[in-house]
VOKEKE-26110 format. One record per residue (C-alpha): residue number from 1; residue in one letter; x, y, z. Coordinates in Angstrom, 1 decimal, m for minus. Layout:
N
NODE   resi   resn       px       py       pz
NODE    NUM      A        X        Y        Z
...
END
This chain:
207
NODE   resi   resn       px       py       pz
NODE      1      X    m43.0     54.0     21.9
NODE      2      X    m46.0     55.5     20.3
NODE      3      X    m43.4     56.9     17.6
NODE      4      X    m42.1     53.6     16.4
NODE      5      X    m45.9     52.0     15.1
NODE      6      X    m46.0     53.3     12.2
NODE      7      X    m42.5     51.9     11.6
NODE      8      X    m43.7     48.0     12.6
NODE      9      X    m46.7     48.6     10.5
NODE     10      X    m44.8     49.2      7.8
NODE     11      X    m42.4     46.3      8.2
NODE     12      X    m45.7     44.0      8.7
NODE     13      X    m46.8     45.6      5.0
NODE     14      X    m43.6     45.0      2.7
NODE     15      X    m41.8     42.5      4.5
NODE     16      X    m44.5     39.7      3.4
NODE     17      X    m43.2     36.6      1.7
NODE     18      X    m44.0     36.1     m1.3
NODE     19      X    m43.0     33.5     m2.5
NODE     20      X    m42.6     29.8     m0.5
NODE     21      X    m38.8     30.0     m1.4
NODE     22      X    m38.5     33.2      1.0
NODE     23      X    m38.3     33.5      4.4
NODE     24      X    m41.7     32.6      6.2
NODE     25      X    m40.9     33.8      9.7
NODE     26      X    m39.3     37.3     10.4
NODE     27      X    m37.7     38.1     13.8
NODE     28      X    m36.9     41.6     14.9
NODE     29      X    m34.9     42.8     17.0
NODE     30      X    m35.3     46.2     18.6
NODE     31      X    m31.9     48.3     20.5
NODE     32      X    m33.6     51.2     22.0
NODE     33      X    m31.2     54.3     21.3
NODE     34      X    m31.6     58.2     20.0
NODE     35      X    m30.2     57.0     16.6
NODE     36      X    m33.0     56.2     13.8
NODE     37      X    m34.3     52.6     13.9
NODE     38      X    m33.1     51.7     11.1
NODE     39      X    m29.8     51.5     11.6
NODE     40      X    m29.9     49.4     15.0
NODE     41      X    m32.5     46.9     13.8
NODE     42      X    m31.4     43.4     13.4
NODE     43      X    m33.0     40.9     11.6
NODE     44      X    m33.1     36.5     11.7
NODE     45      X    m34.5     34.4      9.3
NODE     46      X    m35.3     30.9      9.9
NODE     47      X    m36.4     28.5      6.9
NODE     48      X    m38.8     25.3      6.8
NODE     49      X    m36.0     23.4      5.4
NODE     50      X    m32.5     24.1      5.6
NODE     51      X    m30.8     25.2      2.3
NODE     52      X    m28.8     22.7      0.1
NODE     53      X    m25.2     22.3      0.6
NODE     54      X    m22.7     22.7     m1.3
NODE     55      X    m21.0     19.4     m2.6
NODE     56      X    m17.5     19.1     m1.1
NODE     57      X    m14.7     19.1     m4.0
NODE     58      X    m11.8     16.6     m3.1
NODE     59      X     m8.2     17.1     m4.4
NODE     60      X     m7.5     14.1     m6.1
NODE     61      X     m3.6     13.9     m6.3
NODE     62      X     m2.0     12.0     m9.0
NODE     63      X      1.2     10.6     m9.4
NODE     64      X      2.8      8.7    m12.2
NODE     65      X      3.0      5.4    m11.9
NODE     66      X      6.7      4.1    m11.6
NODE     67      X      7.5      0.7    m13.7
NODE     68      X      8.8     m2.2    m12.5
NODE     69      X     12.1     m3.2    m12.8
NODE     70      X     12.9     m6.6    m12.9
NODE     71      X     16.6     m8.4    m13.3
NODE     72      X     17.7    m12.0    m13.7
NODE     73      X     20.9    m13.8    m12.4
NODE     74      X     22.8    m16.8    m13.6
NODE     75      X     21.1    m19.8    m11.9
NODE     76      X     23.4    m21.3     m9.0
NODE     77      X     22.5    m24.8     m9.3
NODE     78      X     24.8    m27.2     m7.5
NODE     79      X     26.2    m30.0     m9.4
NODE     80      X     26.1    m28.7    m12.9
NODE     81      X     29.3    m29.2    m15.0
NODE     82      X     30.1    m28.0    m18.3
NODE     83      X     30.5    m30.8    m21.0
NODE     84      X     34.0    m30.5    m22.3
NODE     85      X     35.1    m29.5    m25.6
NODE     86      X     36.0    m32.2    m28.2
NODE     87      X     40.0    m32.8    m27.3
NODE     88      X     40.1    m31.1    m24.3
NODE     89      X     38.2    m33.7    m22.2
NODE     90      X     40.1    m34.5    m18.5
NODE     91      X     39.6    m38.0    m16.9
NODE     92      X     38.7    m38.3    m13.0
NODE     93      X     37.9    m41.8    m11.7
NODE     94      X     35.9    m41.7     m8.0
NODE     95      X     36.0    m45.2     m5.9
NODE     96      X     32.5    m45.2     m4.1
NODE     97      X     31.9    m46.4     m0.5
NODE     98      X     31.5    m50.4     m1.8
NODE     99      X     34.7    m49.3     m3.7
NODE    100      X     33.3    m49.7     m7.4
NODE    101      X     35.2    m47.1    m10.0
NODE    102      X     33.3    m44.6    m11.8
NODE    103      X     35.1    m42.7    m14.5
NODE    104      X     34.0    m39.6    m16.2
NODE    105      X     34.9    m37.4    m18.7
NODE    106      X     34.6    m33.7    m17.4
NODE    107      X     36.0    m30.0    m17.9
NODE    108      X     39.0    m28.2    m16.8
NODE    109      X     38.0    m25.9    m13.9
NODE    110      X     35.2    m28.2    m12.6
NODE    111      X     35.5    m29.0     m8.9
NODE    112      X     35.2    m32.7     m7.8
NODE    113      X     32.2    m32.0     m5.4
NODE    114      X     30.1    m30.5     m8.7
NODE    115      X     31.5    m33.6    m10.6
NODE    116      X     30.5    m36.0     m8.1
NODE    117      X     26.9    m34.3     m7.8
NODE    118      X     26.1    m34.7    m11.6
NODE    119      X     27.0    m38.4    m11.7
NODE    120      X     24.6    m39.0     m8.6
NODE    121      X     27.3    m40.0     m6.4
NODE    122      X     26.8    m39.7     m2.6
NODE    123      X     28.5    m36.0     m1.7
NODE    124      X     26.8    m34.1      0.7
NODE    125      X     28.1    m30.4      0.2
NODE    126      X     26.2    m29.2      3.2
NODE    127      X     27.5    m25.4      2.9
NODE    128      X     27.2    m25.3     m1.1
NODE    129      X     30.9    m25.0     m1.9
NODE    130      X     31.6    m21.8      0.1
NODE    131      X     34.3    m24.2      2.4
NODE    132      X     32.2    m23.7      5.4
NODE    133      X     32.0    m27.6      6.1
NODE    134      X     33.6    m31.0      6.0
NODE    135      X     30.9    m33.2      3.9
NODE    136      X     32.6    m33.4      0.7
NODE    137      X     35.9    m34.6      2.2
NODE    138      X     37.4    m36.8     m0.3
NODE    139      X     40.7    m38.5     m0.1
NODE    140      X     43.5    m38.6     m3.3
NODE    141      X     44.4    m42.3     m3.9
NODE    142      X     47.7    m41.5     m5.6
NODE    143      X     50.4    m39.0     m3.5
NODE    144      X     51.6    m37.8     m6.9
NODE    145      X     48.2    m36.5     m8.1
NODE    146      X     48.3    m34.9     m4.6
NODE    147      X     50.9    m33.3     m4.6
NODE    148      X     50.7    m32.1     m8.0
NODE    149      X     47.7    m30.1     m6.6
NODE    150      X     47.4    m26.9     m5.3
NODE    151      X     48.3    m26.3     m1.5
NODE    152      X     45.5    m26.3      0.5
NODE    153      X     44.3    m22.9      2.1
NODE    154      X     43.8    m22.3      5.7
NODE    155      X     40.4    m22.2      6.0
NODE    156      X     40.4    m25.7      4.0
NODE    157      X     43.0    m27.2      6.6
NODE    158      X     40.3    m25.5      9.4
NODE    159      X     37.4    m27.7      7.7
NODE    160      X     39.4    m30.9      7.1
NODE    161      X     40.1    m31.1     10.7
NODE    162      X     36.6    m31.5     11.1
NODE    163      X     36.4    m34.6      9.0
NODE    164      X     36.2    m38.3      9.8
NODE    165      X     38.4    m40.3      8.9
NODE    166      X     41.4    m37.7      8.4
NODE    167      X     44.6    m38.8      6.1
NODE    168      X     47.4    m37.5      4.8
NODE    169      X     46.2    m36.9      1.2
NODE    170      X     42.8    m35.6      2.3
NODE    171      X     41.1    m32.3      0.5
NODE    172      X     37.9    m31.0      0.0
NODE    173      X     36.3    m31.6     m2.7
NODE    174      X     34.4    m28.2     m3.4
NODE    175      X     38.3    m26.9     m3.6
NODE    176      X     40.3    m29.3     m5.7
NODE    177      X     39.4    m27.9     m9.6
NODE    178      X     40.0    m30.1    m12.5
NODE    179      X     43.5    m29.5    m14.5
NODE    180      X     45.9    m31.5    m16.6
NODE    181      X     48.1    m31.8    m13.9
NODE    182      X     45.6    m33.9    m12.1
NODE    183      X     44.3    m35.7    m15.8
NODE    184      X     43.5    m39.5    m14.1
NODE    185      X     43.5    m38.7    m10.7
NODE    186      X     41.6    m41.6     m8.7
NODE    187      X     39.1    m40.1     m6.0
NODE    188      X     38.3    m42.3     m3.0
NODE    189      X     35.1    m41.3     m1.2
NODE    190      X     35.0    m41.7      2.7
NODE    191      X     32.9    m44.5      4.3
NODE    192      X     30.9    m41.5      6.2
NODE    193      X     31.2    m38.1      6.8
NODE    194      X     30.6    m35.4      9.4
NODE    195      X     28.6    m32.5      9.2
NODE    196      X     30.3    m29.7     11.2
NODE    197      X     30.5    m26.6     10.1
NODE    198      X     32.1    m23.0     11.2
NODE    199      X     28.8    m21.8     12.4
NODE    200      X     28.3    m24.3     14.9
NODE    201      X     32.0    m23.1     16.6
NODE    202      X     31.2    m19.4     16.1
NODE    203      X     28.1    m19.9     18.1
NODE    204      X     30.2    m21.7     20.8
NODE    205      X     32.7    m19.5     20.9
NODE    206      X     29.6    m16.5     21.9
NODE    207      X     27.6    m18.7     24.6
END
């Protein structure tokens, strides 16, 4: 051991700090072997504060920024008729519940139930027109005006046998359009009506 002093004292004499930004504190570490020293001697520092650290750099990632699409449809109002055209106006004449006549000028192509909605007479039109329902049953005072109407369609027929107060010239109103055929026709609207419609049986049928 004698042999290795002069080595320690020399690492005592260079190995000083300084500088306070240098190590302060020098641990050796000594593996006995037949190779030099030098080679097996390891060394630790420790410092009175810990060194700075390195600010983390984030990945930002960026995407384009997609527009907005926006669309508009036709407004599905129920009720609303189209004025006629000078000369082309068609005459419809409804008979309320207390069986006063009020007669409008209207469109071709405008169904009585849209008719009878502008004018503020009492329709119901629970399922909007789709013929899902019986509430704007409405019966044809004159046979010939009836029959000068389209036939029925089955699912109509389905929905009229829902409705109070069933007779031979009954229709829908939601179905029966405006034409010249039917110029004059006299509507008579039912003292009540009877809001069933072909959800209610569907749901039957299932429970």
């Amino acid at each position: 051991m004698s042999s290795t002093r002069p080595f320690f004292s020399y690492l005592c004499q260079h190995l000083r700090p300084q500088s306070p930004s240098r190590p302060r504190l020098l641990v050796l570490y000594y593996t006995p072997c037949e190779r030099p020293l030098s080679r097996h001697l390891h060394t630790r520092t420790t410092y009175d504060t810990p060194p700075p650290k390195r600010p983390r750099i984030q990945k930002q990632w960026t995407f384009p920024r997609a527009r907005r699409r926006f669309s508009t449809t036709t407004i599905a109002a129920h009720g609303h008729v189209t004025p006629p055209k000078p000369g082309e106006e068609l005459h419809v004449t409804f008979i309320d519940k207390d069986g006063a006549e009020h007669t409008f000028e209207v469109a071709a192509g405008e169904n009585l139930m849209d008719i009878a909605q502008a004018e503020d007479l009492e329709m119901e039109g629970a399922c909007g027109g789709s013929c899902a329902c019986s509430t704007c049953h409405v019966i044809v005072d004159d046979p010939d005006k009836y029959d000068a109407m389209p036939e029925p369609s089955d699912d109509e027929n389905d929905m009229l046998d829902l409705a109070f107060g069933l007779t031979e010239t009954s229709r829908l109103g939601c179905q029966v359009k405006m034409a010249k055929e039917i110029d004059g026709v006299k509507i008579r609207l039912p003292s009540m009506t009877r809001n069933l419609q072909a959800a209610d049986f569907k749901g039957a049928k299932k429970s």
